[in-house]
C-alpha positions, -999 to +999 in steps of 0.1 A: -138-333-088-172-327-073-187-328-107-170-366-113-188-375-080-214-368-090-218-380-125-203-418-110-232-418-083-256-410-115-244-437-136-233-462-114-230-492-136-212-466-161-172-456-167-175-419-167-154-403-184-144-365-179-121-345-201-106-316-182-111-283-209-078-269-195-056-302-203-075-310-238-061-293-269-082-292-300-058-291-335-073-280-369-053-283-398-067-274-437-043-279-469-039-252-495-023-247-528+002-224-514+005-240-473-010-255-445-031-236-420-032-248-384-052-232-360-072-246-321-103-245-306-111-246-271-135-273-252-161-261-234-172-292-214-165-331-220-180-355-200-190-391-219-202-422-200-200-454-215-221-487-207-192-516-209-219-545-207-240-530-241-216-506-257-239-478-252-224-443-246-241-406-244-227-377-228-214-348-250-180-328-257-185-291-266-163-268-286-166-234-282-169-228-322-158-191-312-125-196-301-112-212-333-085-192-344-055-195-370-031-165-358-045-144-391-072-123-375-088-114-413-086-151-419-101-158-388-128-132-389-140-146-422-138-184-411-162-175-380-183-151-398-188-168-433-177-210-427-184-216-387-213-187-384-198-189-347-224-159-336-256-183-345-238-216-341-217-210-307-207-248-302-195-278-317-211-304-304-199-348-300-226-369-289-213-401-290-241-430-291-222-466-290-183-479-288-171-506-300-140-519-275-133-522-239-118-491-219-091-512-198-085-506-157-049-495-164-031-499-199-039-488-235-061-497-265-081-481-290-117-475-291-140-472-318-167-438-305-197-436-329-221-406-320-236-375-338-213-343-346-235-314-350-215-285-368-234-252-375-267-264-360-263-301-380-262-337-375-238-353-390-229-394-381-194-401-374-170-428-361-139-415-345-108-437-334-102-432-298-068-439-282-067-441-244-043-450-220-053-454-184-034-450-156-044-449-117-065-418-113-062-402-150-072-415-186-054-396-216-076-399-249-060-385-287-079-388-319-074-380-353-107-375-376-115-356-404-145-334-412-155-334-450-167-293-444-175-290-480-200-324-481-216-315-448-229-278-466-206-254-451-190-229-472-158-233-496-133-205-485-114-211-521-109-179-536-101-171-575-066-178-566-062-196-530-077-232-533-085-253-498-090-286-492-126-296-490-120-310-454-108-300-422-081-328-405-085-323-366-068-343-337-074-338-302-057-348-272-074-344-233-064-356-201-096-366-178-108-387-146-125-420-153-140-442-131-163-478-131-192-466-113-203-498-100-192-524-125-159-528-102 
């Protein structure tokens, strides 16, 4: 909580939003000819602040690329040494740069978070839907996105006989604080 503090005294005309690592999951799912893969990922840090006069947003949520995992060690061992390079690209990295939609007091809705998702060391602009629900001392956020792996340069795992989807479907659901600096 200390960390919230102090990120509301920083941005005191901002909501700040913190995403608690241990109540956020992070789903990956990627089709095949012969079945679906799921695996997770683990965030690092999430902490987004958002400017409800302008739109305006920074901040960043971090994915600790190294903690993706499927349940097939071989599988996995390939996806973080040959697709995610997880040794020379430890994170995944949000940065979001505007949203489009007010973050109600209490209640739900659905935001619009465009920012910069840097995979394996690049940019990449994208617009991820955003639904929150706020309640008195908590926010809950889910979203569903996908990331085209294939058009952003990273390696096809498609073997001679296992074909993959060229793009990753992830959703990700995180329980946080939020609070109105001094806009309330």
């Amino acid at each position: 909580m200390n960390l919230f503090l102090a990120l509301v005294s920083l941005f005191a005309g901002d909501t700040v939003l913190v995403l608690e690592p241990s109540a956020t999951e992070v789903h990956w799912t990627l089709e095949t000819v012969l079945h679906t893969v799921h695996g997770t990922f683990q965030l690092k840090s999430g902490i987004v602040h958002f400017d409800p006069a302008t739109g305006k947003a920074s901040g960043r949520l971090v994915v600790n690329a190294a903690s993706g995992e499927s349940g097939n060690e071989s599988r996995d061992a390939r996806m973080h040494k040959s697709i995610l390079e997880s040794a020379r690209f430890p994170d995944i990295v949000f940065t979001p740069d505007h949203e489009d939609g007010a973050i109600p007091a209490q209640g739900s809705t659905t935001i619009q978070v465009h920012g910069t998702f840097q995979l394996r060391g690049v940019d990449h602009e994208l617009t991820i839907p955003v639904q929150i629900a706020v309640d008195p001392g908590q926010v809950s956020a889910s979203a569903r996105f996908v990331v085209p792996y294939i058009r952003w340069g990273l390696k096809n795992p498609s073997t001679f006989v296992l074909r993959v989807s060229d793009h990753v479907d992830i959703e990700l659901h995180s329980v946080g604080h939020i609070s109105n600096g001094g806009s309330r």
